[in-house]
PDB file of N, CA, C and O in Angstrom:
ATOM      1  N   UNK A   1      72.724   2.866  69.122  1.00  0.00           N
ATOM      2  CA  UNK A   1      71.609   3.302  68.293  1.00  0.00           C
ATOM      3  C   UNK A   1      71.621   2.530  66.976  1.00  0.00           C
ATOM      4  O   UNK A   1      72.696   2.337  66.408  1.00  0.00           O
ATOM      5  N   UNK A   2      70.567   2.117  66.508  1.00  0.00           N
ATOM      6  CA  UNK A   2      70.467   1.463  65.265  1.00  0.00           C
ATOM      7  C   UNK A   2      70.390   2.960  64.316  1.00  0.00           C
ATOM      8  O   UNK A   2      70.433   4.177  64.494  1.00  0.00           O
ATOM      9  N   UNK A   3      70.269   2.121  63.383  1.00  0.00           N
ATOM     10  CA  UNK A   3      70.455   2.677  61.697  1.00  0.00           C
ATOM     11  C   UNK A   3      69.045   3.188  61.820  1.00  0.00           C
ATOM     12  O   UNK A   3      68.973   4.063  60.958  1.00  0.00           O
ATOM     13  N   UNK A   4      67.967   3.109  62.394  1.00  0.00           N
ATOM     14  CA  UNK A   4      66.570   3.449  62.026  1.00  0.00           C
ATOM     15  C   UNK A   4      66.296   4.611  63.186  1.00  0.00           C
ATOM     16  O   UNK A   4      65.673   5.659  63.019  1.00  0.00           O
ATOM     17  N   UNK A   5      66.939   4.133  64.423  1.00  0.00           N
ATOM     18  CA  UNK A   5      67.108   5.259  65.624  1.00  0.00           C
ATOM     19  C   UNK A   5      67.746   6.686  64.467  1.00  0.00           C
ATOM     20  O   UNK A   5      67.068   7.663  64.149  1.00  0.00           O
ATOM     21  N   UNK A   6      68.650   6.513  64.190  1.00  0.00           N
ATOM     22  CA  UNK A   6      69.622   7.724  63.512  1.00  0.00           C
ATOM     23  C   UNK A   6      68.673   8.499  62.543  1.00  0.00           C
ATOM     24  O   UNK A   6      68.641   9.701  62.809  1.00  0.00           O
ATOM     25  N   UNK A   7      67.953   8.152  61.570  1.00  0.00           N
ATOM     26  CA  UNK A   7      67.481   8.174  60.986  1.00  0.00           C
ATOM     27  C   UNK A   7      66.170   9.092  61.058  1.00  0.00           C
ATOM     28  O   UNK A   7      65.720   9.904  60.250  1.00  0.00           O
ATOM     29  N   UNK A   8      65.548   8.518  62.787  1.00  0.00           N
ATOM     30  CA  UNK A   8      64.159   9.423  62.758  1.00  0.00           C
ATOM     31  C   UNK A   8      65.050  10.469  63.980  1.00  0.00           C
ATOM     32  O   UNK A   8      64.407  11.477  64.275  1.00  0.00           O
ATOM     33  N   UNK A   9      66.334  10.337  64.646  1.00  0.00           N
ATOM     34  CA  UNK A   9      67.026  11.404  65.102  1.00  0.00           C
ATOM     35  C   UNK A   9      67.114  12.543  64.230  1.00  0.00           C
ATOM     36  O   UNK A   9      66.921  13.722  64.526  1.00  0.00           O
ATOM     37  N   UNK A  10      67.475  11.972  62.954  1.00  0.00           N
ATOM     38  CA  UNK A  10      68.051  13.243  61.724  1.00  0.00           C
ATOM     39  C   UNK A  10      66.543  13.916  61.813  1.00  0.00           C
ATOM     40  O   UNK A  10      66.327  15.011  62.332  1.00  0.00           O
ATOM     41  N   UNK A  11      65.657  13.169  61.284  1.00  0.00           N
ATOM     42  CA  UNK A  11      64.150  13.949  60.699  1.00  0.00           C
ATOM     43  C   UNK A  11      63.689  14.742  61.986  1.00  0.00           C
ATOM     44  O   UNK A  11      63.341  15.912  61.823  1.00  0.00           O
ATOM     45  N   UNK A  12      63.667  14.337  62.919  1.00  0.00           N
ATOM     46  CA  UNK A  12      63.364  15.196  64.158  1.00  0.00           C
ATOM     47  C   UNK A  12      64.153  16.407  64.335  1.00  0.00           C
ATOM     48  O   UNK A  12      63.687  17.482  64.712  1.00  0.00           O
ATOM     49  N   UNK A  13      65.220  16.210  64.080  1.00  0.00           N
ATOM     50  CA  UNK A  13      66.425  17.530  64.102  1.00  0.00           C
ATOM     51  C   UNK A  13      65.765  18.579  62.994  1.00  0.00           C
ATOM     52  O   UNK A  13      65.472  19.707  63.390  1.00  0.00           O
ATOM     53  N   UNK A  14      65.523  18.202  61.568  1.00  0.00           N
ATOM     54  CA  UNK A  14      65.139  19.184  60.449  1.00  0.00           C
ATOM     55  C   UNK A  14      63.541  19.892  61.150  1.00  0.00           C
ATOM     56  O   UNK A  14      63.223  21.068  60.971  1.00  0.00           O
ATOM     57  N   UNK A  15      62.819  19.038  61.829  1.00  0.00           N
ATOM     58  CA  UNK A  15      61.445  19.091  61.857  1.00  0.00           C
ATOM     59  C   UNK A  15      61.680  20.146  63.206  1.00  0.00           C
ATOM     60  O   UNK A  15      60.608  20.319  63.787  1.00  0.00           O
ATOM     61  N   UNK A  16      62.604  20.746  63.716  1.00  0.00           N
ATOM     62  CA  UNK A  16      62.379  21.583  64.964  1.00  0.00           C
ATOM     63  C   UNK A  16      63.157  22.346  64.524  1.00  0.00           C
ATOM     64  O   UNK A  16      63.414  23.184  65.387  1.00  0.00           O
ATOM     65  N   UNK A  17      63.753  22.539  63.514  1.00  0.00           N
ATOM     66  CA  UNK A  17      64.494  23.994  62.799  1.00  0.00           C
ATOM     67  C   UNK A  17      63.368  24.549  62.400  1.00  0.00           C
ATOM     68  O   UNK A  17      62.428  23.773  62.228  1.00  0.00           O
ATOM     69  N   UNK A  18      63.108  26.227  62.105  1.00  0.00           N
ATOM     70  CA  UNK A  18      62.090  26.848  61.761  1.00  0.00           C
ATOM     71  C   UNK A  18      62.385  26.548  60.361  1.00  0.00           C
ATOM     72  O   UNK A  18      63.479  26.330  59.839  1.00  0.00           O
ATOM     73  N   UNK A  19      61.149  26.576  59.817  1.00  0.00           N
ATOM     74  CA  UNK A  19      60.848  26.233  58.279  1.00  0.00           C
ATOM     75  C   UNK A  19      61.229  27.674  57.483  1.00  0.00           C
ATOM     76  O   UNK A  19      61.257  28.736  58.105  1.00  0.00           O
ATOM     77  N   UNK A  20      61.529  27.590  55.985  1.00  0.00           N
ATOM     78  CA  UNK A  20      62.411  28.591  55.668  1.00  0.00           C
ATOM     79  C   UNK A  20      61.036  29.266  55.168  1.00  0.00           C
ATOM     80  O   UNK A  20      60.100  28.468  55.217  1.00  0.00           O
ATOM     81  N   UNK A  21      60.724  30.441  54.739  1.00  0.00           N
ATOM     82  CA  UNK A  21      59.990  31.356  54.351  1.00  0.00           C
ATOM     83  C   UNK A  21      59.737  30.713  53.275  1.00  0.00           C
ATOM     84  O   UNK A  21      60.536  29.903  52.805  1.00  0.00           O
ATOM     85  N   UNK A  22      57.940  31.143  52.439  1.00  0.00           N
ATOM     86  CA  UNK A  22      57.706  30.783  51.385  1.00  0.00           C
ATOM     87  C   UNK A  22      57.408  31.418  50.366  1.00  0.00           C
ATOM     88  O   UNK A  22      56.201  31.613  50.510  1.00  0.00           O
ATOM     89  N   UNK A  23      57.790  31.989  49.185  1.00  0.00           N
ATOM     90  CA  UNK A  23      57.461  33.558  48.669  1.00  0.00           C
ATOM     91  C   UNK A  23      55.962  33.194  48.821  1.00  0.00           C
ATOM     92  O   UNK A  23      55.412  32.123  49.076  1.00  0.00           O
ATOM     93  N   UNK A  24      55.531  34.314  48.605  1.00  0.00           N
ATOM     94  CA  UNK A  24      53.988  34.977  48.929  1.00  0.00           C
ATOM     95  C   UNK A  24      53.397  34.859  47.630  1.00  0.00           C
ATOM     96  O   UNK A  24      52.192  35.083  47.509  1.00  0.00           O
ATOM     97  N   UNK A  25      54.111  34.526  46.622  1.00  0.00           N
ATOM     98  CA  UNK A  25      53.704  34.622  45.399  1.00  0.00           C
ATOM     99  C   UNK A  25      53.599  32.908  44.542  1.00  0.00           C
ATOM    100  O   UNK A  25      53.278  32.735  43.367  1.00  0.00           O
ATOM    101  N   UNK A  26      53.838  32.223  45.181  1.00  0.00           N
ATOM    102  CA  UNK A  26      54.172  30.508  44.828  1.00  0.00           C
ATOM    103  C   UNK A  26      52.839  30.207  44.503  1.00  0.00           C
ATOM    104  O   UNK A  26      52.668  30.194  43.284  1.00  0.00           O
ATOM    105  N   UNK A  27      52.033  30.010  45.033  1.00  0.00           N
ATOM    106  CA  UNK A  27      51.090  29.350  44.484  1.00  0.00           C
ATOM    107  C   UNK A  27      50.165  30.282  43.359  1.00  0.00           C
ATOM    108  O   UNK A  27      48.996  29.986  43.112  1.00  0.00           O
ATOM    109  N   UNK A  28      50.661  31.103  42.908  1.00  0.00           N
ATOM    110  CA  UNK A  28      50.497  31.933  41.421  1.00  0.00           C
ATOM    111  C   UNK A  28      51.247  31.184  40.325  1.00  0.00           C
ATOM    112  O   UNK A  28      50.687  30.609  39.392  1.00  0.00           O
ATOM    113  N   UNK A  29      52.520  31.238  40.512  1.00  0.00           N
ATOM    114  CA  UNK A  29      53.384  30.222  39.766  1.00  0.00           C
ATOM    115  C   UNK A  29      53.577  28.938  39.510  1.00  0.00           C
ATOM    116  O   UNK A  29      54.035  28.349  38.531  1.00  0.00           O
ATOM    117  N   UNK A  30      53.040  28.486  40.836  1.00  0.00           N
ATOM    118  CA  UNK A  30      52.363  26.818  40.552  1.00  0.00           C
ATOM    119  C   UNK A  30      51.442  26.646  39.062  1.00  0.00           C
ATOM    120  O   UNK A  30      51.384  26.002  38.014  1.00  0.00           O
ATOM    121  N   UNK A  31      50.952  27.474  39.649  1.00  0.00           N
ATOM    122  CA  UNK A  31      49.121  27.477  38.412  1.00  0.00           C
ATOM    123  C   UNK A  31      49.443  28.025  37.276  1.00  0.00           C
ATOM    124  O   UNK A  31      48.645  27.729  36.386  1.00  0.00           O
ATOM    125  N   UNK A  32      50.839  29.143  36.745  1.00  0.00           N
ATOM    126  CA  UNK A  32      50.898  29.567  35.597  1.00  0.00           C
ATOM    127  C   UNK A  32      51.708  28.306  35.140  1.00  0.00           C
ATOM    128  O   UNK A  32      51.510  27.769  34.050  1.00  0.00           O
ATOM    129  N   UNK A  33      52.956  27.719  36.367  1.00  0.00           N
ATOM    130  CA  UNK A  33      53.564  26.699  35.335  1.00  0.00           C
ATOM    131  C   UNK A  33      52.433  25.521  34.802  1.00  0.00           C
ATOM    132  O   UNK A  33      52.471  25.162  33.625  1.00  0.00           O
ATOM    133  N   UNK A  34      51.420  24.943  35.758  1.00  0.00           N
ATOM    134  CA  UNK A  34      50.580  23.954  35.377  1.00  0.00           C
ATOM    135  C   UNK A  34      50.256  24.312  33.742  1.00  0.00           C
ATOM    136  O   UNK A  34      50.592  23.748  32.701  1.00  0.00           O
ATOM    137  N   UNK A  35      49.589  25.302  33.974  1.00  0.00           N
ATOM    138  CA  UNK A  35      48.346  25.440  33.169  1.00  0.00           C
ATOM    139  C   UNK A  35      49.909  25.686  31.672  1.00  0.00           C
ATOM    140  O   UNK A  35      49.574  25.472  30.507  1.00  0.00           O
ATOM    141  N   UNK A  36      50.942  25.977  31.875  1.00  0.00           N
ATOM    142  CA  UNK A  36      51.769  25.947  30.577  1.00  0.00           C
ATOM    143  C   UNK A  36      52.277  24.798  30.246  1.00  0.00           C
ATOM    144  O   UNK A  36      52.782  24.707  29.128  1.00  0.00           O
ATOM    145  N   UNK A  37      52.268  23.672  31.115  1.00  0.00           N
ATOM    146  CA  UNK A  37      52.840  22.065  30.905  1.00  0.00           C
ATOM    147  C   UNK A  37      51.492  21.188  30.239  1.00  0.00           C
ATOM    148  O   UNK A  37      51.573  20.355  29.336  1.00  0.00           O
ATOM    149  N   UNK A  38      50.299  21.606  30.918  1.00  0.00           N
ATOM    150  CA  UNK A  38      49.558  21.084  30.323  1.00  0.00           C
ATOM    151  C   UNK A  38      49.161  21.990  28.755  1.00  0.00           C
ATOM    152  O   UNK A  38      49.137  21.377  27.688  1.00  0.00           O
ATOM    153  N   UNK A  39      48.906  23.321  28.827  1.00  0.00           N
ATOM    154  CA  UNK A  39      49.162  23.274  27.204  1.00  0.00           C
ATOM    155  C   UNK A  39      49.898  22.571  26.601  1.00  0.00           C
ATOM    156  O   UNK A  39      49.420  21.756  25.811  1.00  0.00           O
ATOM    157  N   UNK A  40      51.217  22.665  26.781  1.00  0.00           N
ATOM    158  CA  UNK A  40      52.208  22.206  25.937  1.00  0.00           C
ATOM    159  C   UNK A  40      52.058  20.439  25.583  1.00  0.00           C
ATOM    160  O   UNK A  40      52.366  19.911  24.515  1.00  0.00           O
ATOM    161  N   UNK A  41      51.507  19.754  26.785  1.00  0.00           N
ATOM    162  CA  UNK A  41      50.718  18.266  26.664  1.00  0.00           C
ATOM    163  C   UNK A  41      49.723  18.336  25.684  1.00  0.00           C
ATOM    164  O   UNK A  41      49.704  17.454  24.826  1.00  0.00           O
ATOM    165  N   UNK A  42      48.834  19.296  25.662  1.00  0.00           N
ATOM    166  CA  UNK A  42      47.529  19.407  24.903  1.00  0.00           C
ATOM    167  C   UNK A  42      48.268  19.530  22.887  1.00  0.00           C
ATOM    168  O   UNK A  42      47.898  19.134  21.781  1.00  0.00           O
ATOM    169  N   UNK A  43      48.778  19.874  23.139  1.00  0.00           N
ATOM    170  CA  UNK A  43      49.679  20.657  22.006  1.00  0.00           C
ATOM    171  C   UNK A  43      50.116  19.314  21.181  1.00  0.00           C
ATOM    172  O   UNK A  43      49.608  18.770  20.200  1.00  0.00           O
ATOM    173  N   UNK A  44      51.434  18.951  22.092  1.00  0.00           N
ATOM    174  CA  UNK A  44      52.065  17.957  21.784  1.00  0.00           C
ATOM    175  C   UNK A  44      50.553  16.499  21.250  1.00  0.00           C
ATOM    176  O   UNK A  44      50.327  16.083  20.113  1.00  0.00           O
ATOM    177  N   UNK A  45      50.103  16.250  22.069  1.00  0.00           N
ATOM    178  CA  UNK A  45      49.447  15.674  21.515  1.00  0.00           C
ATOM    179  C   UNK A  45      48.395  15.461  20.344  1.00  0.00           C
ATOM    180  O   UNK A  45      48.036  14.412  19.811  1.00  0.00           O
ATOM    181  N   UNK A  46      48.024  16.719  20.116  1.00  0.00           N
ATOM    182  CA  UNK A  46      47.322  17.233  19.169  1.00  0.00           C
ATOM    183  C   UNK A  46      48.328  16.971  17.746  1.00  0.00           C
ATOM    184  O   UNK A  46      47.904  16.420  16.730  1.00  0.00           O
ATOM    185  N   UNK A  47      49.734  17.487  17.918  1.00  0.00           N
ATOM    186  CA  UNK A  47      50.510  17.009  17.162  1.00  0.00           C
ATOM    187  C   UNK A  47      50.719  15.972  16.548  1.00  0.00           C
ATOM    188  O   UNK A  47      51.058  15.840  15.372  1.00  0.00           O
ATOM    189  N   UNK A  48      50.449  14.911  17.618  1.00  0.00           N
ATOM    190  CA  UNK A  48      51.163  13.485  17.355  1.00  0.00           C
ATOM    191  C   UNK A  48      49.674  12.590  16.801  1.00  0.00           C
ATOM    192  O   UNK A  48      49.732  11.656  16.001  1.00  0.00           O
ATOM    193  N   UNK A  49      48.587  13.029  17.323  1.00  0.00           N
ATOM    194  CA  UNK A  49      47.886  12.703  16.363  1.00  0.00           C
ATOM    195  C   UNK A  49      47.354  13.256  15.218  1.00  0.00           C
ATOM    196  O   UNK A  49      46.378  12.605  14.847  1.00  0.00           O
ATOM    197  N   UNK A  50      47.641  14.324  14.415  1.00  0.00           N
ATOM    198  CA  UNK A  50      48.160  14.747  13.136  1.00  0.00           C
ATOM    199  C   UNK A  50      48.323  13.888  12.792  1.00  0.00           C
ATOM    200  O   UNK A  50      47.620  13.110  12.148  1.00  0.00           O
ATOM    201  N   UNK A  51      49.715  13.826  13.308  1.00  0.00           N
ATOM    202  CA  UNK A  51      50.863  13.073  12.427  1.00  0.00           C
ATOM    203  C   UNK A  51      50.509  11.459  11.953  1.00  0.00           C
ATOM    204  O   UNK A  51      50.948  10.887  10.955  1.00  0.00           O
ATOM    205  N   UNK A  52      49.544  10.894  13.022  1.00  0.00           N
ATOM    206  CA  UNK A  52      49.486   9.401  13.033  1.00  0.00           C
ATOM    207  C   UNK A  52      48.238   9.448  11.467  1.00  0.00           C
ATOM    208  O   UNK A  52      48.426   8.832  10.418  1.00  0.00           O
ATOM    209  N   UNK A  53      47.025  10.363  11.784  1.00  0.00           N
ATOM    210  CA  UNK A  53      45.974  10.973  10.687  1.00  0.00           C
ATOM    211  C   UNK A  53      46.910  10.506   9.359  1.00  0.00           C
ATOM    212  O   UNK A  53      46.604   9.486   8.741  1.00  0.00           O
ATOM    213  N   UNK A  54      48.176  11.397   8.932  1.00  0.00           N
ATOM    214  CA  UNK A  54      48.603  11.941   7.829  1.00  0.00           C
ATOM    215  C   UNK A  54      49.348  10.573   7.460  1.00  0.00           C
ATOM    216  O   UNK A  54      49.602  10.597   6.256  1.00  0.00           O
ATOM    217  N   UNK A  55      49.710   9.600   7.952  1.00  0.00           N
ATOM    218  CA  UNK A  55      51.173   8.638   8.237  1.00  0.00           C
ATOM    219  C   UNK A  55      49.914   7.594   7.393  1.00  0.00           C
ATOM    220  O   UNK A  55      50.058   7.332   6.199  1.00  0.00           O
ATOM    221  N   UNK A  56      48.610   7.026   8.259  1.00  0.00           N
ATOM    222  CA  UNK A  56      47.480   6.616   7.867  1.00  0.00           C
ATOM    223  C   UNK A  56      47.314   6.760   6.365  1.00  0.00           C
ATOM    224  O   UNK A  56      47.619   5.974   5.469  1.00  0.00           O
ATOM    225  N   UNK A  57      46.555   8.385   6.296  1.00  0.00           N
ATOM    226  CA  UNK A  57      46.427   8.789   5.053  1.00  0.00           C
ATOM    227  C   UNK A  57      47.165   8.319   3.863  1.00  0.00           C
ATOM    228  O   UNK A  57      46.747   7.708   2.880  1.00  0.00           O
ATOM    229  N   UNK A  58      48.605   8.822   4.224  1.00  0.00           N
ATOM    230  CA  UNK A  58      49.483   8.291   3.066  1.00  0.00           C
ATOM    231  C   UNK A  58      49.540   7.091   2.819  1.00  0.00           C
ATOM    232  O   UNK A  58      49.628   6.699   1.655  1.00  0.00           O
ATOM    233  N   UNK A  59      49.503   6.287   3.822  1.00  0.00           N
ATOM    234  CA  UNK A  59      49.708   4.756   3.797  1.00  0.00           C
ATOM    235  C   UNK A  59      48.098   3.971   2.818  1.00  0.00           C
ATOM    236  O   UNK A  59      47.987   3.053   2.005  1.00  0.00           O
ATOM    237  N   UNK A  60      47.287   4.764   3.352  1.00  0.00           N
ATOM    238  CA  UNK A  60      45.789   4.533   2.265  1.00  0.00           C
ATOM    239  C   UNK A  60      46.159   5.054   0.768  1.00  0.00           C
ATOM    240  O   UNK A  60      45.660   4.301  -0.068  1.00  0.00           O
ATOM    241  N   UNK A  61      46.662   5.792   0.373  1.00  0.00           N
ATOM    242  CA  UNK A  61      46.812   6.327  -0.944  1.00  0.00           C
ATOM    243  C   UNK A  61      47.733   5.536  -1.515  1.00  0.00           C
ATOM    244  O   UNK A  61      47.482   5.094  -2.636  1.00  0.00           O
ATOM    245  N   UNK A  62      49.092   5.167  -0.809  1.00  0.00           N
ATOM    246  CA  UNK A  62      50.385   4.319  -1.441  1.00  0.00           C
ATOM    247  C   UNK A  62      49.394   2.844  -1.670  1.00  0.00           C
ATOM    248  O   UNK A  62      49.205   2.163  -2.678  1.00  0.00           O
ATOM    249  N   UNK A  63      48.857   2.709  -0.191  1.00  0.00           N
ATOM    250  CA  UNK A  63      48.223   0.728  -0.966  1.00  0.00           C
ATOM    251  C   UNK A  63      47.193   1.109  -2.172  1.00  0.00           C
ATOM    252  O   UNK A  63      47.264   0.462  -3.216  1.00  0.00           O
ATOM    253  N   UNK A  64      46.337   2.046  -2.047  1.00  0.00           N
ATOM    254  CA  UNK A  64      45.274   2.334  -3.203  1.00  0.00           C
ATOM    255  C   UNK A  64      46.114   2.120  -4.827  1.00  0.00           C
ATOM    256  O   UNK A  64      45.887   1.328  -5.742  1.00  0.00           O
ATOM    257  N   UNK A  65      47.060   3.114  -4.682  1.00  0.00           N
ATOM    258  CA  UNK A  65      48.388   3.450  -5.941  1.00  0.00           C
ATOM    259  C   UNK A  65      48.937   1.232  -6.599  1.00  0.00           C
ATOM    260  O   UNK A  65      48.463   0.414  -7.388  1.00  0.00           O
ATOM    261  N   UNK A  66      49.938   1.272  -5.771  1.00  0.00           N
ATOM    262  CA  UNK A  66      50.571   0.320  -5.740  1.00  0.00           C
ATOM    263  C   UNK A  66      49.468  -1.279  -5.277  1.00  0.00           C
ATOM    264  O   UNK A  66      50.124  -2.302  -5.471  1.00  0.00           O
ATOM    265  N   UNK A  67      48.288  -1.511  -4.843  1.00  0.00           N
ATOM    266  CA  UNK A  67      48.099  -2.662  -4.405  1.00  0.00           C
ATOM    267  C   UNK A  67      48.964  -3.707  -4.621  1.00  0.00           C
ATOM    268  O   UNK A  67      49.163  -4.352  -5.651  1.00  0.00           O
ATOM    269  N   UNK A  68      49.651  -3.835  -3.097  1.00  0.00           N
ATOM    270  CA  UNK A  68      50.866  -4.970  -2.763  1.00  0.00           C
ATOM    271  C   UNK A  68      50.310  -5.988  -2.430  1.00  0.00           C
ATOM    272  O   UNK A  68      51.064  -6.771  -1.852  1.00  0.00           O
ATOM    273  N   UNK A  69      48.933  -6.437  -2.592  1.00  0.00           N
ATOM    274  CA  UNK A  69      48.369  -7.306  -2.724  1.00  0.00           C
ATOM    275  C   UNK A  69      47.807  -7.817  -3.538  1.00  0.00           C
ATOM    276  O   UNK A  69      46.975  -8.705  -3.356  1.00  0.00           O
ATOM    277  N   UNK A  70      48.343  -7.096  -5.222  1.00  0.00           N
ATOM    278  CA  UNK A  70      47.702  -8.202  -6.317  1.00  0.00           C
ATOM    279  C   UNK A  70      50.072  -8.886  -6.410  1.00  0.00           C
ATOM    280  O   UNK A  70      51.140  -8.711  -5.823  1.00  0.00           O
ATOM    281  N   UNK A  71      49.274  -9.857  -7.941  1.00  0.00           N
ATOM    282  CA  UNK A  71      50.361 -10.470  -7.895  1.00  0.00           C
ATOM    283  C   UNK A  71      51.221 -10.121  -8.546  1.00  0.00           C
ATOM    284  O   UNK A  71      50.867 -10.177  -9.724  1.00  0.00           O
ATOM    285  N   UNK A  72      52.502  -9.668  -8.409  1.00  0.00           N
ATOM    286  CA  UNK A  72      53.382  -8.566 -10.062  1.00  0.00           C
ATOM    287  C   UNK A  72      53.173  -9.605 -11.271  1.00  0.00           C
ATOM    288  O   UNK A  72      53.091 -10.811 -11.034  1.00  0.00           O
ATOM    289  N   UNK A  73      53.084  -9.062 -12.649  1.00  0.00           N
ATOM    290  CA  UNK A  73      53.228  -9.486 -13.757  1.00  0.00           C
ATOM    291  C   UNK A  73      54.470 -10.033 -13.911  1.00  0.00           C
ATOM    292  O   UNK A  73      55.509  -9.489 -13.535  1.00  0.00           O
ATOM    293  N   UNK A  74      54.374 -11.372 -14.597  1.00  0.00           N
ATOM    294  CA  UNK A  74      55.715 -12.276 -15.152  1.00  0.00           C
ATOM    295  C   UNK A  74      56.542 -11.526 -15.748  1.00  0.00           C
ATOM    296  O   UNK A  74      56.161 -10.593 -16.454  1.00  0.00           O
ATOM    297  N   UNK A  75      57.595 -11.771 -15.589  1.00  0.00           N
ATOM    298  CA  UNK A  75      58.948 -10.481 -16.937  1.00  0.00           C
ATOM    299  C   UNK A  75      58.617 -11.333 -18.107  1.00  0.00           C
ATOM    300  O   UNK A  75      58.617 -10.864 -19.245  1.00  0.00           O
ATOM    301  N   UNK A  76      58.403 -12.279 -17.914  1.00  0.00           N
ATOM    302  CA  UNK A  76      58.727 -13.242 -19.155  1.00  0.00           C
ATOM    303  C   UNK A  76      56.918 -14.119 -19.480  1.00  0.00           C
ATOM    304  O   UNK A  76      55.968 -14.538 -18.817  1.00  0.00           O
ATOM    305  N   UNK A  77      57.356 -13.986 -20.966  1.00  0.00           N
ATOM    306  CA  UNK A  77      55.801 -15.081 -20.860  1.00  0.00           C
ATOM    307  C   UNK A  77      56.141 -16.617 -21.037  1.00  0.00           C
ATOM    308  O   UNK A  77      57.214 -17.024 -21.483  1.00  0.00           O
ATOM    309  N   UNK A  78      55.001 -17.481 -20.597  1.00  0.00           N
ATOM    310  CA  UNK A  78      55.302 -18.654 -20.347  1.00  0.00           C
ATOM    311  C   UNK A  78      55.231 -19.205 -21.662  1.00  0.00           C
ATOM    312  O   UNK A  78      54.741 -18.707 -22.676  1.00  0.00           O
ATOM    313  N   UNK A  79      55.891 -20.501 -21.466  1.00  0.00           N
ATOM    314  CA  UNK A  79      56.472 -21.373 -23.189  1.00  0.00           C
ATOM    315  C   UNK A  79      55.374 -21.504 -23.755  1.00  0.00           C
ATOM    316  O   UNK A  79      54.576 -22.145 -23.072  1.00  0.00           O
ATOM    317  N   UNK A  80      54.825 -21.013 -25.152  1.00  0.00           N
ATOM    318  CA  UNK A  80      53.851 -22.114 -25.869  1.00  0.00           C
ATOM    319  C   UNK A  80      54.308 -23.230 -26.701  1.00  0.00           C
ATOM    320  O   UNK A  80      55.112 -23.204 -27.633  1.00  0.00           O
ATOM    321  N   UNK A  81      53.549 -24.377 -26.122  1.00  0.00           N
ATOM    322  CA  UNK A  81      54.282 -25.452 -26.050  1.00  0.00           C
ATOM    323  C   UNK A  81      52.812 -26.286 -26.598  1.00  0.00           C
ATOM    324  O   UNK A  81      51.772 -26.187 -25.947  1.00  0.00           O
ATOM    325  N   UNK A  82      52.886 -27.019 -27.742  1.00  0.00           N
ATOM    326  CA  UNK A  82      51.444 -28.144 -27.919  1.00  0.00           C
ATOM    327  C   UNK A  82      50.835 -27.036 -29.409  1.00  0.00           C
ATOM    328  O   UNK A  82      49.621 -26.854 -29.501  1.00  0.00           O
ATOM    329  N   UNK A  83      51.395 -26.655 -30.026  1.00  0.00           N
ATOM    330  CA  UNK A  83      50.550 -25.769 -30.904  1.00  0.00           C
ATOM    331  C   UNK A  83      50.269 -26.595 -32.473  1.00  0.00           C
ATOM    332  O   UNK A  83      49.598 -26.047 -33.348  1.00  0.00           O
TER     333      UNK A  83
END
């Protein structure tokens, strides 16, 4: 017997055992866990874009504050020189 014979031997063996009972109540619990994973998705995400909103926000107020795009002032002033 090959390795692939053995193989659909095993699955044939499980597939003619009687199947084990299924509570009567499972597909209630399917649908309460869904519907609580996807809140908790809905949630979480709602979160995380908050957070990206507020991260934004601040980041608009710090460049507004600070513009890191002008040029800093010299410490020192330059020589007058020719007077």
């Amino acid at each position: 017997m090959t390795r692939h014979e053995d193989k659909e031997a095993a699955v044939r063996r499980l597939l003619d055992t009687p199947h084990p009972p299924v509570p009567s109540d499972l597909a209630v619990r399917a649908v309460a866990r869904g519907s609580r994973r996807a809140r908790r998705q809905r949630v979480a995400r709602r979160v995380l874009w908050g957070l990206f909103v507020l991260a934004a926000l601040a980041f608009t107020v710090w460049a507004s504050v600070e513009r890191p795009w002008e040029v800093p002032p010299a410490a020192t002033t330059p020589p007058l020189e020719g007077w």
